[in-house]
MISE-678182 format. One line per 5 residues: number of its first residue (from 1); their letters; for each residue y, x, z of C-alpha. Coordinates in nm, 3 decimals. Layout:
// residues N
NUM	A	Y X Z; ...
//
This chain:
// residues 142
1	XXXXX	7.574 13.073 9.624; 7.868 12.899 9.459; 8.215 13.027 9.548; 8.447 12.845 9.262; 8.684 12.663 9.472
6	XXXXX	8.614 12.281 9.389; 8.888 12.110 9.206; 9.075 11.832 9.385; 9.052 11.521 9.181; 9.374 11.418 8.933
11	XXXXX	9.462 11.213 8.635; 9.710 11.093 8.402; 9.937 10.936 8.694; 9.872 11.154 8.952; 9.745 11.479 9.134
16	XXXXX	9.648 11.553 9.447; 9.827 11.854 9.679; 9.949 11.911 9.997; 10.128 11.633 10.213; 10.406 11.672 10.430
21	XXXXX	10.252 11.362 10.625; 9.871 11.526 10.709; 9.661 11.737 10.490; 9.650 11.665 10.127; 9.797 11.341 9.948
26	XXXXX	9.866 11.163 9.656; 10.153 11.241 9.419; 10.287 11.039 9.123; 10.291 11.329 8.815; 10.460 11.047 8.606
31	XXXXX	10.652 10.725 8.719; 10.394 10.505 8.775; 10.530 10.122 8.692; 10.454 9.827 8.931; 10.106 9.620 8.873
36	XXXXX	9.987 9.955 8.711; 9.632 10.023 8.808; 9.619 10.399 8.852; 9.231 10.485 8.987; 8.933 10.311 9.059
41	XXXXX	8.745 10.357 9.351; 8.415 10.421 9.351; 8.127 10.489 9.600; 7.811 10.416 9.688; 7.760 9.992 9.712
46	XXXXX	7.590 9.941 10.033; 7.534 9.590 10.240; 7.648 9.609 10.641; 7.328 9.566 10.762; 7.265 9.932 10.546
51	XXXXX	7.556 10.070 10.649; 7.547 10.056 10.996; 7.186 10.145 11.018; 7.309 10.500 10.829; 7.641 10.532 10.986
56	XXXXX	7.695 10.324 11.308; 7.979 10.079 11.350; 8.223 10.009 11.118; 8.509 10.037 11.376; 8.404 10.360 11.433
61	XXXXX	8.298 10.492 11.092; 8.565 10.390 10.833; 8.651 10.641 10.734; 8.585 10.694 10.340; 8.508 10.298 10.293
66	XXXXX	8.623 10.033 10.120; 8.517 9.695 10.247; 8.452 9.396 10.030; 8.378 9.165 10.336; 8.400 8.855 10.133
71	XXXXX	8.090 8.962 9.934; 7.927 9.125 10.212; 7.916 9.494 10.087; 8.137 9.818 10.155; 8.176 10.102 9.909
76	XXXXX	8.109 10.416 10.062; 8.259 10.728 9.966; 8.115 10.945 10.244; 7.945 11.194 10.073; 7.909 11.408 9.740
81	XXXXX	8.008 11.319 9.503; 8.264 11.060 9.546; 8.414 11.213 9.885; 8.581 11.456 9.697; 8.600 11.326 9.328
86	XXXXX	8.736 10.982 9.426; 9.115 11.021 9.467; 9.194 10.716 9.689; 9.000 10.901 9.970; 9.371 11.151 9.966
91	XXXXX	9.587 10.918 10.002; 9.805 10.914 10.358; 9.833 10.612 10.544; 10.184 10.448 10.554; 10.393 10.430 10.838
96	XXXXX	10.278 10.150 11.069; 10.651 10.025 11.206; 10.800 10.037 10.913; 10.530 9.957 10.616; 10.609 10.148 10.333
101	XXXXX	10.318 10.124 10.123; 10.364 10.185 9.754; 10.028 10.081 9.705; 9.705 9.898 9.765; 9.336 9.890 9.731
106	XXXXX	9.205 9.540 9.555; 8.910 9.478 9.321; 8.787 9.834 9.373; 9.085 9.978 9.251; 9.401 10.127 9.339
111	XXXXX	9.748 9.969 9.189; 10.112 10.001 9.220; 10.292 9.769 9.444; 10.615 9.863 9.327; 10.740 10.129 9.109
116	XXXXX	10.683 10.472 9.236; 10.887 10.748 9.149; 10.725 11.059 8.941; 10.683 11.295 9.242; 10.676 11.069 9.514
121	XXXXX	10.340 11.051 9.793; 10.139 10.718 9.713; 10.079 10.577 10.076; 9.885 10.246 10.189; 9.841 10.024 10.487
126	XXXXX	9.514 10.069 10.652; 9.318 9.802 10.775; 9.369 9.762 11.176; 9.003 9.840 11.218; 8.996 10.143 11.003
131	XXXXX	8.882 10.436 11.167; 9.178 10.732 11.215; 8.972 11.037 11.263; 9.255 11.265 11.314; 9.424 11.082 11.542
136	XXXXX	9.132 11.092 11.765; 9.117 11.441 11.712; 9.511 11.517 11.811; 9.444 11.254 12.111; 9.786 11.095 11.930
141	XX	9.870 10.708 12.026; 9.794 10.436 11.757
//
């Protein structure tokens, strides 16, 4: 059996630790300058037709996706090893009201919307139909 504690993803822009918003996050280990792409994301390519058949409804199932609906294909980082390893799965989703996103997903990757301060939590803007597990779970209103 293998008991090493698995190391949470990082590199040379940011780690990954504990959020003050849920769980772990994202933080900036160096300021990070706008346009700056600072991870891919990566995942298993899958059509919709595939995915659903493995994992139900999108609208349900979101979670750990990355859809590229004008090709017709999601990139799934569901399971090992990109659920862990791929660092956009930690990041926190940004406040809805007030849309504070220092970031966003596009082309597969993950860039710098404005400049974020070394330190700071990289958040993004969920799609509306992505699924929010935990709030499920803590029965909390969208």
């Amino acid at each position: 059996m293998n008991t090493r504690k698995q190391r949470k993803p990082e590199n040379e822009w940011v780690v990954v630790k504990k959020s003050p918003i849920h769980g772990l996050g994202v933080f900036a280990k160096t300021t990070i300058p706008k346009h700056t792409k600072i991870a891919d994301y990566y995942g298993k390519e899958m059509k919709w037709k595939s995915f659903t058949k493995k994992y139900g409804p999108y609208k349900t199932h979101s979670l750990y996706t990355y859809p590229m609906r004008r090709i017709w294909k999601i990139l799934v980082a569901k399971e090992e090893p990109y659920k862990s390893q791929n660092l956009t799965n930690y990041i926190n989703e940004s406040d809805r009201e007030t849309k504070k996103s220092n970031c966003e997903l596009k082309m597969r990757g993950l860039y710098a919307k404005k400049n974020i301060r070394r330190g700071e939590e990289l958040l993004l803007d969920y799609p509306k139909d992505y699924h929010r597990e935990w709030t499920l779970k803590n029965k909390t209103k969208l």
